[in-house]
C-alpha positions as CSV (number, residue, x, y, z in Angstrom):
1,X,-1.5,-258.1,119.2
2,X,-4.3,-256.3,120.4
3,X,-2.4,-255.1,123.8
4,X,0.7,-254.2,121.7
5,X,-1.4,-252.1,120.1
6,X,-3.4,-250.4,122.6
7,X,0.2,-249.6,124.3
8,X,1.4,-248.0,121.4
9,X,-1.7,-246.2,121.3
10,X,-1.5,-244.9,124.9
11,X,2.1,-243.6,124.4
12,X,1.3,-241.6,121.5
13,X,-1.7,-240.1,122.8
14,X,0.5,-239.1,125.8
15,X,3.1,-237.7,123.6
16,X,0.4,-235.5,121.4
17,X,-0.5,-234.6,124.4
18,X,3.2,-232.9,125.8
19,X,3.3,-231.3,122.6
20,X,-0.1,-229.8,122.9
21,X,0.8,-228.2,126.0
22,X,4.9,-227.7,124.9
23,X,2.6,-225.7,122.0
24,X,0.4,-223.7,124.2
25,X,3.2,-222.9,126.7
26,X,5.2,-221.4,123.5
27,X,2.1,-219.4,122.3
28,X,1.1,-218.0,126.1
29,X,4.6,-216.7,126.6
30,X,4.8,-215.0,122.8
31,X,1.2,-213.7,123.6
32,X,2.8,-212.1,126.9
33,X,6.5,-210.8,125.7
34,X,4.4,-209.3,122.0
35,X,1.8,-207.1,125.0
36,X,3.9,-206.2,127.2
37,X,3.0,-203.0,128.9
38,X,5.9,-200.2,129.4
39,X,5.9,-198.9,132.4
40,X,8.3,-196.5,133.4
41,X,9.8,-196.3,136.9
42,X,8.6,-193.1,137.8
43,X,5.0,-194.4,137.4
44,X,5.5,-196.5,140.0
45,X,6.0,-194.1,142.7
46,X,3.4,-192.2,145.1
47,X,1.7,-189.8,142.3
48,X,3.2,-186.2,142.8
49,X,0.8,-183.6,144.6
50,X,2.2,-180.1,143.6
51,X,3.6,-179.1,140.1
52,X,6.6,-178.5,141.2
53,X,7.1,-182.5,141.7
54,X,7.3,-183.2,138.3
55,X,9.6,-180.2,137.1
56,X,13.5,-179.7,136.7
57,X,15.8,-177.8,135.6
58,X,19.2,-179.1,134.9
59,X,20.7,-180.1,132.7
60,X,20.1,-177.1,131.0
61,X,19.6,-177.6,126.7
62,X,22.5,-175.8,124.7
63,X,21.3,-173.2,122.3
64,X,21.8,-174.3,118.5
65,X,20.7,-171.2,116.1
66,X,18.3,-172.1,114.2
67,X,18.3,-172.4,110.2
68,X,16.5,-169.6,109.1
69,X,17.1,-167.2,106.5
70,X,19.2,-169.2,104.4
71,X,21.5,-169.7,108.0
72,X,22.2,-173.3,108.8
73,X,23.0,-174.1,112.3
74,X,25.2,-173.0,114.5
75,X,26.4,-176.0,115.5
76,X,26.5,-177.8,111.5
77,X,29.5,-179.0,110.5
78,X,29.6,-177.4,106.6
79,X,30.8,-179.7,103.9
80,X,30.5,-178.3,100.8
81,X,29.6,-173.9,100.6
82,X,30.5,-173.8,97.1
83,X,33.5,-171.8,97.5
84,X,36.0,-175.5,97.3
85,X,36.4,-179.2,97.6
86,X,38.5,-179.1,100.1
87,X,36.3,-181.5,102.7
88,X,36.1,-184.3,99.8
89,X,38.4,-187.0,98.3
90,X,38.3,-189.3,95.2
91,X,36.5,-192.7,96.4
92,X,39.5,-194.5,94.3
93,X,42.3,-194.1,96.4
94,X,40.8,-191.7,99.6
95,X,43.6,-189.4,99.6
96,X,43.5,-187.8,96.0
97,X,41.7,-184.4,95.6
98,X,37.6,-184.7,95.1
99,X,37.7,-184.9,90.9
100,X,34.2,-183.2,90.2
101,X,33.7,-179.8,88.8
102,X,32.8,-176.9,91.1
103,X,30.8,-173.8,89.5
104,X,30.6,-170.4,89.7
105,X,27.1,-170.5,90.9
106,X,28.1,-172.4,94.5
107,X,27.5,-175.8,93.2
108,X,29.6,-179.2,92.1
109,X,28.8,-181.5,89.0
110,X,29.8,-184.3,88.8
111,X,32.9,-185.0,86.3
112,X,31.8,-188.0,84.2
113,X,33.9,-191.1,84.8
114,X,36.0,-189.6,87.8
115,X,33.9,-191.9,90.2
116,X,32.7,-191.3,93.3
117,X,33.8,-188.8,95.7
118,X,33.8,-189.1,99.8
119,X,34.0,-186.9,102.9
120,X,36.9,-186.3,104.5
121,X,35.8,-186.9,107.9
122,X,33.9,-190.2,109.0
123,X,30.4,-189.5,110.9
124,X,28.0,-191.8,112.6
125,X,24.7,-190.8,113.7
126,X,23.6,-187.2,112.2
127,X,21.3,-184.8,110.5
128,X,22.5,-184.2,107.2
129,X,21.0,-181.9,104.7
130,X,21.9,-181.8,101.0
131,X,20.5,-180.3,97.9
132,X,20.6,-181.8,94.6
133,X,19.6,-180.6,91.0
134,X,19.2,-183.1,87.8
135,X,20.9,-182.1,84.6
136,X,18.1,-179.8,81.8
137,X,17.9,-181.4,78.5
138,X,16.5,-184.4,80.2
139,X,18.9,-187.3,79.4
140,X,17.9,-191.0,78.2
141,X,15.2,-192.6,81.1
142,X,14.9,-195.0,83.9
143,X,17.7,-195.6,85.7
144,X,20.2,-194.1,83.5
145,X,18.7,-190.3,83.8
146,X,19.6,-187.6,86.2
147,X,20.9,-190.8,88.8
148,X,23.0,-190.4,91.8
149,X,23.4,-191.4,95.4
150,X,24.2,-190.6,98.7
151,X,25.9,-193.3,100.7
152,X,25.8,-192.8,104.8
153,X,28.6,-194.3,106.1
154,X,29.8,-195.2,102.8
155,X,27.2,-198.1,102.9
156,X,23.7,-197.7,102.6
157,X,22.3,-195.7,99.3
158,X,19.7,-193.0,99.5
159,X,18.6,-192.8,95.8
160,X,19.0,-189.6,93.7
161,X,17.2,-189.9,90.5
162,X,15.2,-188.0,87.8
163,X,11.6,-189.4,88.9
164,X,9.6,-187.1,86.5
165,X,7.8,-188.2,83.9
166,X,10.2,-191.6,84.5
167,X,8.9,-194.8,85.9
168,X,11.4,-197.1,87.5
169,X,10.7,-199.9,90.2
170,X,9.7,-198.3,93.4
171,X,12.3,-199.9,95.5
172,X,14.9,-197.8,93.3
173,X,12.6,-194.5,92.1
174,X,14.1,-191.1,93.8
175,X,14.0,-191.1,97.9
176,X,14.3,-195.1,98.4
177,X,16.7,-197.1,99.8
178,X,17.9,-198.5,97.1
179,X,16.8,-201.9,96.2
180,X,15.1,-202.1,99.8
181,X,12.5,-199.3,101.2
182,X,10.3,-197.6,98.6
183,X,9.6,-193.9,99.6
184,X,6.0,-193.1,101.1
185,X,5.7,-190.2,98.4
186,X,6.9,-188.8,95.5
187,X,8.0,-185.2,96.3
188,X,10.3,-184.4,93.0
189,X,10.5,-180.6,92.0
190,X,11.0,-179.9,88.3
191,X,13.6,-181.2,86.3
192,X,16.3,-178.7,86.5
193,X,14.7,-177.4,89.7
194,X,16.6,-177.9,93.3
195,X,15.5,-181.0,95.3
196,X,16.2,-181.1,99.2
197,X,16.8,-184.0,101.5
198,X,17.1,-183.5,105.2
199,X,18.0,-186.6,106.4
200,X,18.3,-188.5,110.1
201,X,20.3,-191.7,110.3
202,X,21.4,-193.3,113.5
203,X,24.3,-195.7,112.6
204,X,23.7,-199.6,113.4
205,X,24.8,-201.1,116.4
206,X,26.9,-204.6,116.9
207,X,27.8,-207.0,120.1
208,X,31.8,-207.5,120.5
209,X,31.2,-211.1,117.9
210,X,30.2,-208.6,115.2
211,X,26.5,-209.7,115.5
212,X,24.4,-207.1,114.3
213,X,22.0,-206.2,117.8
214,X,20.3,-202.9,116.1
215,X,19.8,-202.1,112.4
216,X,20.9,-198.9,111.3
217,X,17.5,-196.7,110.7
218,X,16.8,-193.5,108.2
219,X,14.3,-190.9,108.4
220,X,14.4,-188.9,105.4
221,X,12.4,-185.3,104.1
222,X,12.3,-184.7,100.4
223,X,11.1,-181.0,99.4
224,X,9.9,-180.8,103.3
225,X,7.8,-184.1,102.9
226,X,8.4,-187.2,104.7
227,X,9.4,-189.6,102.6
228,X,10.9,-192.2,104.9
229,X,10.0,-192.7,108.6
230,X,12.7,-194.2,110.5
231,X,13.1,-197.0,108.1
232,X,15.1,-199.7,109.3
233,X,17.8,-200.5,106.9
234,X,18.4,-204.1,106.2
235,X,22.3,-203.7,105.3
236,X,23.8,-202.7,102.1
237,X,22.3,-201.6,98.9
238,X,23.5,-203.6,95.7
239,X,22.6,-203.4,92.6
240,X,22.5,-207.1,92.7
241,X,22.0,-209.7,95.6
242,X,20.6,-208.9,98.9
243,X,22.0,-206.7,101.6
244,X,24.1,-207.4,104.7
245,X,25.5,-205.8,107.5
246,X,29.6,-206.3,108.3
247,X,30.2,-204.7,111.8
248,X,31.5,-201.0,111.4
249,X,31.7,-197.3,113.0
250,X,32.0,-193.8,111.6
251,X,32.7,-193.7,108.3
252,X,32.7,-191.0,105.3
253,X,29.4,-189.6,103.5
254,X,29.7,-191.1,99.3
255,X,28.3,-189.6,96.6
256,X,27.9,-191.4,93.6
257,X,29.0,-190.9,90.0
258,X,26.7,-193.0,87.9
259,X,27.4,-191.5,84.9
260,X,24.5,-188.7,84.8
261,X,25.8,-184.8,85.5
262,X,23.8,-184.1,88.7
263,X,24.7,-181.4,90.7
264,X,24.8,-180.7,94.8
265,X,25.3,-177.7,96.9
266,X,24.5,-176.3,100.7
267,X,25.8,-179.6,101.9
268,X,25.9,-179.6,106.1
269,X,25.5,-181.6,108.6
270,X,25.2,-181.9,112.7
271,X,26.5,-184.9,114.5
272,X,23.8,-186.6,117.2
């Protein structure tokens, strides 16, 4: 009785033992892949002795004029001036005439119950730039006052909202991803004043199973302030239920009706 047990004693020793070093084999080669060190090819070569060895020429940049003055750039594709709807469509069918109201002062409102309204043209990675006012008299709180939302690629929400004097949770106040990525500020003008967002979103990437290999990622200036720093998204925004990612290309800009008369104008964008 005695051996048996010594035996069984020596085999599990040796197997705690394997899994020890299974264990710290694991934890060594995390340890090296987490510290990696970067090092770029050119680093590797003889260091350069004149200035010239580290200069060059082509290709040469394109010239984009700039957005000053009330300009936009030269190279911005412009999708709403004021002057017509003519780049948008009804979200209900795709192919009926944007429903909102346009106004004489170079804006759009939206038409209560119409729904939302998309871009003609489908876009993947851009800079966007939009400017949004919400309604004066303030209207009923939370959620349900001064609300809207702009959808890139028809998919993930960048929340439009009436923050002022109006607290929400974070993760759906004005400037979050809705329901995922608070904003790092708060950078609301006055009610009734116009907001800005200038906005950077590269588009997420999939293999050829539809696996997602690179989340789509946001950067995103309210007023001028940085209010999200290229903030992975983590897939869709609903109201209700987590997020996920269904594989996808180019697709239209949304904005949402969610009931509240907000307005938008100076809408342009540049594809990247």
């Amino acid at each position: 009785m005695r051996k048996t047990f010594t035996l069984v004693t020596i085999v599990l020793t040796v197997f705690l033992s394997c899994q020890e070093k299974v264990k710290e084999e694991v934890t060594e080669t995390a340890v090296k892949v987490e510290d990696a060190v970067i090092v770029h090819e050119e680093y590797t070569k003889p260091e350069p002795t004149e200035p010239e060895d580290t200069e060059y020429y082509e290709p040469k940049v394109p010239f984009v004029g700039p957005a000053t003055g009330g300009k936009i750039p030269s190279d911005a594709i412009v999708l709403f001036d004021g002057t017509s709807l003519e780049h948008w469509v009804s979200a209900k069918d795709s192919t009926s005439a944007a429903p909102w109201r346009l106004n004489k002062d170079g804006s759009m409102t939206v038409a209560d119950k119409t729904g939302d309204i998309l871009t003609k043209q489908q876009f993947g990675d851009m800079q966007l730039h939009i400017e949004w006012r919400s309604p004066l008299p303030v209207q009923r709180d939370n959620q349900n006052r001064g609300n809207s939302g702009i959808f890139l690629n028809g998919l993930y929400e960048i929340q439009v909202l009436d923050q002022n004097d109006n607290p929400t949770y974070v993760n759906g106040q004005v400037g979050s991803i809705y329901k995922q990525g608070p904003p790092l500020a708060m950078a609301s003008v006055p009610t009734g004043d116009w907001n800005t967002y200038d906005i950077i979103y590269h588009m997420p990437e999939f293999n050829a199973d539809g696996g997602k290999t690179k989340s789509a990622t946001v950067t995103v200036l309210h007023n001028g302030v940085l209010i999200q720093n290229h903030t992975a998204i983590q897939g869709t925004t609903p109201y209700k239920g987590r997020g996920v990612y269904e594989p996808h290309g180019a697709a239209p800009i949304r904005l949402q009706d969610h009931g509240n008369p907000m307005s938008f104008r100076n809408i342009w964008l540049r594809r990247m």
